[in-house]
NUDO-891261 format. One record per residue (C-alpha): residue number from 1; x, y, z. Coordinates in Angstrom, 3 decimals, m for minus. Example, Ala and Ser with C-alpha at 12.3 -4.5 7.8 and 13.67 -1.06 7.14 Angstrom:
1;12.300;m4.500;7.800 $
2;13.670;m1.060;7.140 $
This chain:
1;m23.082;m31.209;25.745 $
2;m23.755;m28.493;23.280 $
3;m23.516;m25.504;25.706 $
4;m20.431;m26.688;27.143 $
5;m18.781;m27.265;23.301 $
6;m20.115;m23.524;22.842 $
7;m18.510;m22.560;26.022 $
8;m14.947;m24.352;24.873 $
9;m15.081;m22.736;21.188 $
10;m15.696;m18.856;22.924 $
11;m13.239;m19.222;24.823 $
12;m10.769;m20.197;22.584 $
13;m11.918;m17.414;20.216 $
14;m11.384;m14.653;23.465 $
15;m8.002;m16.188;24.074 $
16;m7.389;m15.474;20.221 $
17;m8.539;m11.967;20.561 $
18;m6.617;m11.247;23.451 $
19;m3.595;m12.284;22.448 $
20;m3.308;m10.030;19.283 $
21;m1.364;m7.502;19.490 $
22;m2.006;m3.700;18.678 $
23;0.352;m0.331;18.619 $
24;m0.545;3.347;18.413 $
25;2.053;5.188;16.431 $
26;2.918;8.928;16.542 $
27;m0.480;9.484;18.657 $
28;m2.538;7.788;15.484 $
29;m1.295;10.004;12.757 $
30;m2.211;13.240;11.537 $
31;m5.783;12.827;9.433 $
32;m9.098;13.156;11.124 $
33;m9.526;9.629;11.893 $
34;m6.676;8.652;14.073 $
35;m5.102;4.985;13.586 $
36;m3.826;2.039;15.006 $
37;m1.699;m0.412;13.831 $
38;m3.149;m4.189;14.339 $
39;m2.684;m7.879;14.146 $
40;m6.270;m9.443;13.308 $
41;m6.561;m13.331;14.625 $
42;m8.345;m14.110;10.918 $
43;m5.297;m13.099;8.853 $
44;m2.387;m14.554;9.336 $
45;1.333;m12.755;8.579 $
46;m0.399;m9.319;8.109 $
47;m0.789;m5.966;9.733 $
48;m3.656;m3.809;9.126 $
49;m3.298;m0.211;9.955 $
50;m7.009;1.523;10.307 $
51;m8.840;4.278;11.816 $
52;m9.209;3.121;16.048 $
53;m13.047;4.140;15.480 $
54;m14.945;2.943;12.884 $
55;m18.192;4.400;14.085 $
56;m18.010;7.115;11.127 $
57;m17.504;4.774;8.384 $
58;m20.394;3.577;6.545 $
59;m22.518;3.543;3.170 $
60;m22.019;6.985;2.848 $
61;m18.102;7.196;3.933 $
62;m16.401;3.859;2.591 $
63;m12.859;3.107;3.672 $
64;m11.117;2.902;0.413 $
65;m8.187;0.137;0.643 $
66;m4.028;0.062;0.480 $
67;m2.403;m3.575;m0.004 $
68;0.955;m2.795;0.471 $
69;3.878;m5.537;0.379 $
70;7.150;m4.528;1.783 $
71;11.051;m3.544;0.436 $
72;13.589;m6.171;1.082 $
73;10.685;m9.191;0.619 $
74;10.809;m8.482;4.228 $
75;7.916;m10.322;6.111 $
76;7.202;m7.677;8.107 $
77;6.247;m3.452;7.180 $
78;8.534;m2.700;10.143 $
79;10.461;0.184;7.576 $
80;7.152;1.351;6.367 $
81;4.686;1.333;9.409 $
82;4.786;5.460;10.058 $
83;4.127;5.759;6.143 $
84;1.192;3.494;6.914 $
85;m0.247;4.527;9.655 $
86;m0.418;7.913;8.116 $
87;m2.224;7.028;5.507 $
88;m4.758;4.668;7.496 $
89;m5.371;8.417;9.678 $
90;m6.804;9.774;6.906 $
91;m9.554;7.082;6.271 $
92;m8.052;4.258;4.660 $
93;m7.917;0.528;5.721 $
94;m4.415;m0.608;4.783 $
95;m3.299;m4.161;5.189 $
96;0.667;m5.001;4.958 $
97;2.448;m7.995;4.146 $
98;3.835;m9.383;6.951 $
99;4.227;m9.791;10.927 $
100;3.255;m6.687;13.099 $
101;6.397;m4.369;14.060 $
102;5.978;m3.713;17.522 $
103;9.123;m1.939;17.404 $
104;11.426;m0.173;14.780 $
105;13.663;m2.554;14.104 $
106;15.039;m5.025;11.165 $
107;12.533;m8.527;11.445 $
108;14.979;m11.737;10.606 $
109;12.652;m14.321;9.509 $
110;11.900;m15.567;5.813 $
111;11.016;m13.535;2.716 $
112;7.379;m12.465;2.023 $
113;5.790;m14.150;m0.571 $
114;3.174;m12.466;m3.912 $
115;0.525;m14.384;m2.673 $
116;0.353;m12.281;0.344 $
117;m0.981;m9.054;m1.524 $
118;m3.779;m11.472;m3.052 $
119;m4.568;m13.034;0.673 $
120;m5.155;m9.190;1.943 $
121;m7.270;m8.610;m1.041 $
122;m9.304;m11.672;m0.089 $
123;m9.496;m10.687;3.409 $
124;m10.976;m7.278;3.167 $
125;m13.663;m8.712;0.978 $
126;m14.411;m11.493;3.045 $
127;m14.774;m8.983;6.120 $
128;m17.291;m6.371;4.314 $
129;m19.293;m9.418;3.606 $
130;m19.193;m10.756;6.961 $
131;m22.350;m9.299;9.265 $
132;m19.861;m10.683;12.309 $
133;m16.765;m8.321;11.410 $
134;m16.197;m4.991;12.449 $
135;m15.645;m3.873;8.986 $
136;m19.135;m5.350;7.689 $
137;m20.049;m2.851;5.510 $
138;m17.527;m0.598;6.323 $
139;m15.156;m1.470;3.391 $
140;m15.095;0.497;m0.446 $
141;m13.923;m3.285;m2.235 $
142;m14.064;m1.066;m5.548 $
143;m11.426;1.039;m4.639 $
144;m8.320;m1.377;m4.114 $
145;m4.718;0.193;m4.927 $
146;m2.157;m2.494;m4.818 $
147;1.250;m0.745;m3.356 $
148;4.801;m1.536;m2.249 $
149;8.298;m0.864;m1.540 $
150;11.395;m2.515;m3.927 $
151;10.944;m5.594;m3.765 $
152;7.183;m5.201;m2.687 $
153;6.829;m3.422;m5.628 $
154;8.090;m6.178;m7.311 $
155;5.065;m8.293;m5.679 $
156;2.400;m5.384;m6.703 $
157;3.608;m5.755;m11.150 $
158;3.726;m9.428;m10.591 $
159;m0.458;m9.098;m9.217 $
160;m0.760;m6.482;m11.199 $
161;m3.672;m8.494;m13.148 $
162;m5.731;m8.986;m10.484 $
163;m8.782;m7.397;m12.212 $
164;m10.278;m6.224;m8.411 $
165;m7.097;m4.176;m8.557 $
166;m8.139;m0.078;m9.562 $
167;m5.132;1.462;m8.950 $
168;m1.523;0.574;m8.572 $
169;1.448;2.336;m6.722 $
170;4.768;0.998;m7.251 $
171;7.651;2.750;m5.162 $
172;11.279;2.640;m5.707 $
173;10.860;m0.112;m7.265 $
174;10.729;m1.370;m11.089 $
175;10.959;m4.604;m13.226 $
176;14.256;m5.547;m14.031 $
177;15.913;m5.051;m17.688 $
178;17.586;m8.275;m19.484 $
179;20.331;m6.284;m19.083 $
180;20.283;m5.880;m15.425 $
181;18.456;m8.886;m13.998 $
182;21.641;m10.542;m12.299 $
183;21.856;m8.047;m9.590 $
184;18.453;m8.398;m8.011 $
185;18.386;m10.285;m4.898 $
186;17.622;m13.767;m4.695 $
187;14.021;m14.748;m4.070 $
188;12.397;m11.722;m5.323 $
189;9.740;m11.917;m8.263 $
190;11.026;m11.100;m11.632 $
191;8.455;m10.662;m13.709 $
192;9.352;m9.543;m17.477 $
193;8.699;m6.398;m18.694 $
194;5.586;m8.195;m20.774 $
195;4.031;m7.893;m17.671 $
196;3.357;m4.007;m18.071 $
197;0.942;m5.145;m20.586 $
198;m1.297;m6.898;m17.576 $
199;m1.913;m3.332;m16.084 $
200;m5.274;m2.436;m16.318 $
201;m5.455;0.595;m13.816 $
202;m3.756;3.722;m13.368 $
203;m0.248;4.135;m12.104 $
204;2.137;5.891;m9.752 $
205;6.097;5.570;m9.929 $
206;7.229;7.224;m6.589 $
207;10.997;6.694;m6.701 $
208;14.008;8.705;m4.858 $
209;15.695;10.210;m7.777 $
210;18.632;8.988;m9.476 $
211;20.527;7.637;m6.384 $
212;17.830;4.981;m6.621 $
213;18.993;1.841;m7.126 $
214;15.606;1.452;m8.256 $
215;15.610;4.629;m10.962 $
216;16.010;3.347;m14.382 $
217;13.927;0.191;m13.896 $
218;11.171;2.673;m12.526 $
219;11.444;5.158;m15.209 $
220;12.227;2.244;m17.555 $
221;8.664;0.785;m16.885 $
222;7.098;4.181;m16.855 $
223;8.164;4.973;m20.458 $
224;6.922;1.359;m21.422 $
225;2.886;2.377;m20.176 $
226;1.274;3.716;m22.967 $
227;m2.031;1.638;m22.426 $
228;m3.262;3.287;m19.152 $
229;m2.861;6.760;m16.996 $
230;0.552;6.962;m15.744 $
231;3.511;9.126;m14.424 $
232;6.767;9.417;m12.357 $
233;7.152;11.421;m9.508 $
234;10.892;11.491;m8.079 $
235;12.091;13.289;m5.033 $
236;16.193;13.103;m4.586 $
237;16.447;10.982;m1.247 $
238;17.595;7.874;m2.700 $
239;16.082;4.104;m2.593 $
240;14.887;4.399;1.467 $
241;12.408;6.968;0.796 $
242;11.475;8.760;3.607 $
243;9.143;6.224;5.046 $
244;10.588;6.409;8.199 $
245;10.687;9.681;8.659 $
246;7.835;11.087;10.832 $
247;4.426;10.387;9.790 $
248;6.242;8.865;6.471 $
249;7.926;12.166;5.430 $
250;7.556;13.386;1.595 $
251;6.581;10.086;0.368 $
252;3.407;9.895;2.742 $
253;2.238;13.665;1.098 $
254;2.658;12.445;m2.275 $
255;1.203;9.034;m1.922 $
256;m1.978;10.426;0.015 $
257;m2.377;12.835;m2.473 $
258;m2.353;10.044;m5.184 $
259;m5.134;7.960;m3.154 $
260;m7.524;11.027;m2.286 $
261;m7.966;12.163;m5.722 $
262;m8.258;8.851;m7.300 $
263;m10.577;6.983;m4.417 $
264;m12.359;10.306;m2.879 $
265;m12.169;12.920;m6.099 $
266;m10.453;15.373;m3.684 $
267;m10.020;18.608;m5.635 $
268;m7.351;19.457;m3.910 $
269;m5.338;16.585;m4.034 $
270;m5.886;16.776;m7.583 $
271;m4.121;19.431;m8.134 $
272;m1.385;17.988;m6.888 $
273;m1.018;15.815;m10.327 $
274;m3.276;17.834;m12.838 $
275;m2.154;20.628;m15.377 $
276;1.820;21.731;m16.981 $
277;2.422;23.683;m13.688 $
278;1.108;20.944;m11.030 $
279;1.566;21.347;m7.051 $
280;4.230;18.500;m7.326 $
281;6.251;20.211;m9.672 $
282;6.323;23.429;m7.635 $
283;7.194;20.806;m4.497 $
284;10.633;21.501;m3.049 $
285;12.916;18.624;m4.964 $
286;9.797;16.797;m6.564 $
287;9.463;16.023;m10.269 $
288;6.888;14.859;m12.247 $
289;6.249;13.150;m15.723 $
290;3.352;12.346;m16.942 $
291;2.265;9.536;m20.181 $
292;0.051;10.852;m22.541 $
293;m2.953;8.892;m21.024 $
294;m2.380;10.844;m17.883 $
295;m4.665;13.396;m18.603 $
296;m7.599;11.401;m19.514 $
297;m7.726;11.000;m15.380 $
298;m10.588;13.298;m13.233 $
């Protein structure tokens, strides 16, 4: 009786397997590890974007980790997945709010919810500390940057808290003003700007200039941070980004740059934020401000 109960629960956990579904996008990306974009059977309403071979990651070379949560409180990274699957090529494990895109177009289905940031958060956890996952061990659980997109962004502030949070990216995106609260959309979080005081890590504003719908609560927030490292990068596309560009466009170079110096103290990338006359401000349409905490970052 017990071999043929063990029998019926493998193969319902091979029909589970097989009946996730997986993508390859732009040939895996552009870093050394190429990607592919993923549903996993033991998270539900989430896409994780990682390197296809996990064989080099280890002790010695963690895979740092991107929540990201989605413009539009769209429950599904179907605008952001070449941005993603970028940076996942380049040795991170990123795991998205919502359903898997299997192809570029809008998902109609109902809004994302915060919670979802914190259930990818538990997830990667659970699967470094799980000798049966693929990512046992694999998995830096220090190095978690909360991310997301407008409305996603929105999500990111309002988990903002969440002290196994080390780093924060919030793009074209920004807490509402009293004054302006009325025109955000219905069912997305609206946190006060109180909240700002809940950040405990450093911070990235990556907005798209001041066609942003987004700008001045972005830059509003940004001049509110005192308490921790943070600055504003904008580059003059508007509040799309360029996240669907190829391999994530401008936002993707910026936002990888931002990640490698802060999780893997790349020199290089570094440079990108450090000194009066950084590599961002010499970047074709990219500017940069920076609180006075800012430089207290290595």
């Amino acid at each position: 009786m017990k071999t043929i109960f063990t029998t019926i629960l493998l193969c319902f956990a091979t029909l589970a397997m097989a009946q996730t579904k997986s993508l390859i996008v732009e040939e895996g990306g552009t870093g050394a590890y190429k990607a592919i974009m993923k549903e996993e059977a033991s998270l539900k309403a989430h896409t994780v974007f990682v390197p296809q071979d996990l064989a080099p990651f280890g002790k010695k070379n963690l895979l740092p980790v991107l929540v990201w949560g989605n413009g539009a409180c769209t429950d599904s990274p179907w605008e952001h997945f070449k941005f993603l699957n970028e940076i996942a090529s380049h040795g991170y494990i990123v795991v998205a709010t919502g359903y898997i895109p299997m192809k570029e177009e809008p998902y109609h289905g109902p809004m994302s919810t915060t919670q979802q940031q914190i259930e990818s958060i538990d997830w990667v956890i659970a699967q470094n500390a799980d000798p049966a996952s693929p990512y046992y061990q694999k998995i830096d659980v220090k190095k978690i940057c909360a991310a997301g997109m407008s409305c996603g962004g929105l999500q990111t502030l309002y988990n903002c808290a969440d002290p196994r949070i080390s780093l924060l990216m919030i793009c074209n995106s920004g807490l509402f003003k009293v004054e302006n609260e009325m025109t955000a959309v219905g069912g997305m979080p609206m946190p006060k700007k109180s909240k700002l005081n809940e950040i405990h890590a450093p911070i990235i504003y990556i907005l798209g200039g001041k066609e942003d719908i987004a700008y001045e609560n972005g830059m509003d927030d940004f001049h509110l941070i005192s308490h921790v490292p943070a600055c504003a990068t904008n580059f003059p596309v508007g509040h799309g980004g360029t996240y669907r560009q190829p391999h994530g466009g401008e936002f993707s170079v910026v936002a990888l740059a931002w990640l490698d110096w802060q999780f893997k103290g790349d020199k290089k990338a570094a440079k990108m934020f450090k000194g009066d006359k950084c590599g961002l401000s010499k970047r074709d349409g990219w500017t940069i401000e920076k609180n006075k905490m800012f430089s207290k970052l290595k």
